[in-house]
Structure formats: C-alpha cells, structure tokens
N, C-alpha and C positions, 0 to 999 in steps of 0.2 A: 874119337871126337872129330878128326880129320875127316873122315867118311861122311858123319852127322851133318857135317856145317862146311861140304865143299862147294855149295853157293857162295856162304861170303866168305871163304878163303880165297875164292879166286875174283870176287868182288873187291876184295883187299890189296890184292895183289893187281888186279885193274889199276885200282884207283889208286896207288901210286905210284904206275908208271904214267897215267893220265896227269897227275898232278905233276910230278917230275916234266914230262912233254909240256904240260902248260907253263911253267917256269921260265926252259931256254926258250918258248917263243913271246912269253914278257917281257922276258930283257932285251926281243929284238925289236920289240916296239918301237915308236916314234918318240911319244914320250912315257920312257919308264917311271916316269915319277910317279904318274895316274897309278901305275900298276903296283907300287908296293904293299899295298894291302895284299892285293891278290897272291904275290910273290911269295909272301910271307908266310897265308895262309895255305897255298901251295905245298911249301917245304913242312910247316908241320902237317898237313894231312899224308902228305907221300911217307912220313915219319912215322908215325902213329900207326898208317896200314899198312906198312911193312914189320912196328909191332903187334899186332893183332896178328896175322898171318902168320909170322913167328908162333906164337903162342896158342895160334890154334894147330898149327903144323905138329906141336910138340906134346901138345894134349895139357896145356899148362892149366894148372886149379884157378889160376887168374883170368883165364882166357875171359869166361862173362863179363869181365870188370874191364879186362882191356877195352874189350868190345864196344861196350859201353861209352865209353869216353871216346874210341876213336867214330861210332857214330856219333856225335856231339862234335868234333871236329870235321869229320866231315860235310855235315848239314850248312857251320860255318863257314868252309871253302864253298862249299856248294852256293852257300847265300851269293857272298862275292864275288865269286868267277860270273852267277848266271847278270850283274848286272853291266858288265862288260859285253858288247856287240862284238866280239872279236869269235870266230868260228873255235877258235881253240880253248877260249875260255866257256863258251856256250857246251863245248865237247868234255870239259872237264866240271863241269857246275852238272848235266847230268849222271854222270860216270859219279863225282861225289854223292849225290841225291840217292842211286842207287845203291850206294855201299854204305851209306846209314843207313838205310833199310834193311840190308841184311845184317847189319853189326846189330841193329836195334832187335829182328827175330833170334839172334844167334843167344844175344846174353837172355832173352826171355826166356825162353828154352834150355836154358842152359841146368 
C-alpha cells in the first residue's frame, strides 16, 4: 500500500509539518485571539495527517477510513487558514487543499 498511495503519504506528511509551521507562526501574531480558530484547526489537521501517514506507512485495513476523515479535516483547516491574509496561513490552506485530495483518491481506491 505504501508504494500505491506514495502521493498522499507524503501529502500527509506535508501537511503536517505545514500545519505544525502554521501554528508557531499564529501564536506569533499580533493578535492571537483572531487566530484560534485557525490554531486549532491547525493542530488537529497536523494530527490526523500524521495518523493517516501512520496507517498508510504500515499497510493498516483502516488506512481508507483514516484517510477519509483526515481529508475532511483537512478541507476544514484548509477552509480556515485560506481566509487569513497572512502568507503562512495562505501556505498552509493550500498544502491542506492539496492533501484532501489525495486522502479523498486514496480511501476511493482503496
């Protein structure tokens, strides 16, 4: 499976260092308070795609179902981050967008 779906293992693997990177430059903001949505959403998507990448790394029977859900978190950081003008949010709202996509081909195929 590792082999089959090494687009979004390393889409997964992106997108939660992407999302982890966009966190410590939320809390460096002006005002954090704006960002705790984002924050939030942040840490579960950096969560989620280091479960999914787990689970596909290991060839898990769950992996479609992980997948599934973490594109579904995804799409939601993604929503959040892109409505933030900040370059690092704009950088992690794509980086999300593109790992639901591959989480969404991955569990299809699966």
């Amino acid at each position: 499976m590792q082999e089959q779906f090494a687009d979004c293992l390393q889409a997964c693997n992106d997108c939660a260092a992407e999302c982890n990177h966009c966190v410590a430059a939320c809390l460096q903001e002006d005002n954090v308070e704006m960002m705790v949505e984002c924050i939030a959403l942040d840490i579960d998507c950096a969560q989620a795609c280091a479960f999914a990448a787990a689970a596909i790394a290991r060839d898990s029977v769950h992996a479609a179902e992980i997948c599934a859900l973490c594109a579904d978190i995804c799409q939601a950081c993604g929503e959040e981050c892109v409505q933030h003008e900040m370059q690092h949010c704009q950088q992690c709202a794509t980086v999300c967008f593109n790992c639901a996509e591959e989480c969404r081909l991955m569990a299809s195929a699966a």
